[in-house]
C-alpha positions in Angstrom: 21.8 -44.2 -2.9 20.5 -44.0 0.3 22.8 -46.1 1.8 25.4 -44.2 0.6 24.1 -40.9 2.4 24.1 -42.8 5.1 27.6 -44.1 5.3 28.9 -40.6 4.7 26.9 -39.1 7.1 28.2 -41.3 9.6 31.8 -40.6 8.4 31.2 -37.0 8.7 29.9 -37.3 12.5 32.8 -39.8 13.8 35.1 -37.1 12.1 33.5 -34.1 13.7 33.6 -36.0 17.0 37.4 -36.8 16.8 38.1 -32.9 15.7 36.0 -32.1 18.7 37.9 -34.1 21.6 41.3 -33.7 20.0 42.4 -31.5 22.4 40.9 -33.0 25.1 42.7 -34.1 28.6 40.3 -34.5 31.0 37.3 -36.5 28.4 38.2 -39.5 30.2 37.1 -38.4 33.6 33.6 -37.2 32.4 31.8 -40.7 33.0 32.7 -40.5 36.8 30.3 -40.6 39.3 29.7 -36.8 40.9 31.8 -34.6 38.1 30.9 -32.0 35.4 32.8 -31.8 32.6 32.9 -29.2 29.7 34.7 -28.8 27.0 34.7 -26.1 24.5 36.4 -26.7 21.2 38.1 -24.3 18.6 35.8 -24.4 16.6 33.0 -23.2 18.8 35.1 -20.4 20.4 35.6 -18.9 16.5 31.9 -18.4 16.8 31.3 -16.8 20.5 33.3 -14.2 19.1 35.0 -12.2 21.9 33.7 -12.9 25.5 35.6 -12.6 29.3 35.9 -15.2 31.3 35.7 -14.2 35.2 36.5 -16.5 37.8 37.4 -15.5 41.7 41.1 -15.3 41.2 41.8 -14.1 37.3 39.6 -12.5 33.7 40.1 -14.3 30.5 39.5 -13.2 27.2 38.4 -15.7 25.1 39.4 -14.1 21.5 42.3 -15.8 20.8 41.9 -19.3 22.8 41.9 -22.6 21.3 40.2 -24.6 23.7 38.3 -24.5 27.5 38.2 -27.6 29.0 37.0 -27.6 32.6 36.7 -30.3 35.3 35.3 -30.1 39.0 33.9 -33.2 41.4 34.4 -34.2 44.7 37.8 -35.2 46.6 37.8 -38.7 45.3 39.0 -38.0 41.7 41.3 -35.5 43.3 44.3 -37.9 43.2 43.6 -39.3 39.7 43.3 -35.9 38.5 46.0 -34.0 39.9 48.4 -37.0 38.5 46.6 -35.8 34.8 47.5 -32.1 36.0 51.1 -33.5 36.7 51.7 -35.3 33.5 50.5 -31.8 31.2 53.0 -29.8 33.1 56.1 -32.0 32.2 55.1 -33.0 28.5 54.4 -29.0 28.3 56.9 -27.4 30.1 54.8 -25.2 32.1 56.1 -23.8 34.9 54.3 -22.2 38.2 52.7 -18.7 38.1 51.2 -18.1 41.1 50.1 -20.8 44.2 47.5 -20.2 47.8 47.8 -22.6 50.0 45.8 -20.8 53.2 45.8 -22.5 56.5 41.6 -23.1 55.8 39.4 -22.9 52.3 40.6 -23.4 48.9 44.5 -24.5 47.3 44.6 -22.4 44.1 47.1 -23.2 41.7 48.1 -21.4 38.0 50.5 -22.9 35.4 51.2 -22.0 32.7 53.4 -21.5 29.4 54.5 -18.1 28.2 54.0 -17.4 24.0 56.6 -16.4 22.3 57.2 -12.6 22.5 56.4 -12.9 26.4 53.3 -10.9 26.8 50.8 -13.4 26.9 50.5 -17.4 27.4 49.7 -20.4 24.9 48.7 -22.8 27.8 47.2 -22.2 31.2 46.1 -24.6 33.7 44.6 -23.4 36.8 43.8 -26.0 39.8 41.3 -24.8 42.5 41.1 -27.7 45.5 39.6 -28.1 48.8 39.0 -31.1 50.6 35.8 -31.5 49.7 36.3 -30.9 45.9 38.9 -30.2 42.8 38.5 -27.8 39.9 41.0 -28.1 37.0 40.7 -25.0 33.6 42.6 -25.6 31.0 43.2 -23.2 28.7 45.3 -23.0 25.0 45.4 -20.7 22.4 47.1 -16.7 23.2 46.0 -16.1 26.2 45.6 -12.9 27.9 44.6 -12.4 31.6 44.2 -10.2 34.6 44.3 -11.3 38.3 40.7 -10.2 39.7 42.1 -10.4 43.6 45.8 -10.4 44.1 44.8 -12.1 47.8 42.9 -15.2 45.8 
């Protein structure tokens, strides 16, 4: 019998575990030397509830995503990384929202894919770079957002 606990218990964690990184794009970058990874799955946004996101440039509202995933380290994944970026804009068919490219300080970069009815998106990648680092959101689910600072 207790074996039996045992094996299922196991069965339920390598299921949770596969749910959880289903949507993931950037998992594989996580065991790098000098990034941070996050990522935060469905089922833990249903229970946050509603909650803004703020960054420099836009404000998210998180009650109707899908998934966060977020990844930021230093200029040597860069490459690696904005070939990932890359690869998620052609398979989704996002197109550019909004690009900075000032002469000093960070490239900031928004895709994205507009829902169906127009008013908000379904996918949102946003890539922040310098030459000392790279950030990389991605967002799904309905998104709705606001640019904090037109001059990001």
């Amino acid at each position: 019998m207790k074996r039996h606990l045992i094996i299922i218990l196991i069965l339920i964690a390598t299921a949770i575990c596969a749910t959880a990184k289903k949507g993931a794009q950037f998992s594989d970058f996580a065991s790098q030397n000098g990034t941070t990874y996050t990522y935060v799955s469905p089922s833990m946004l249903a229970t946050m509830g509603e909650y803004n996101i703020q960054t420099r440039t836009i404000n998210i509202s998180t009650k109707e995503l899908s998934s966060i995933e977020t990844i930021s380290g230093l200029s040597t994944i860069a490459e690696d990384l904005i070939k990932r970026v890359k690869q998620i804009i052609n398979k989704e068919k996002l197109e550019t929202l909004a690009t900075r490219r000032p002469r000093s300080g960070a490239t900031v970069s928004i895709f994205g894919k507009t829902a169906k009815g127009g008013k908000q998106l379904e996918k949102l990648i946003m890539v922040e770079q310098t030459h000392v680092n790279i950030k990389v959101t991605y967002l799904t689910g309905r998104i709705s957002f606001t640019f904090n600072n037109l001059d990001f």
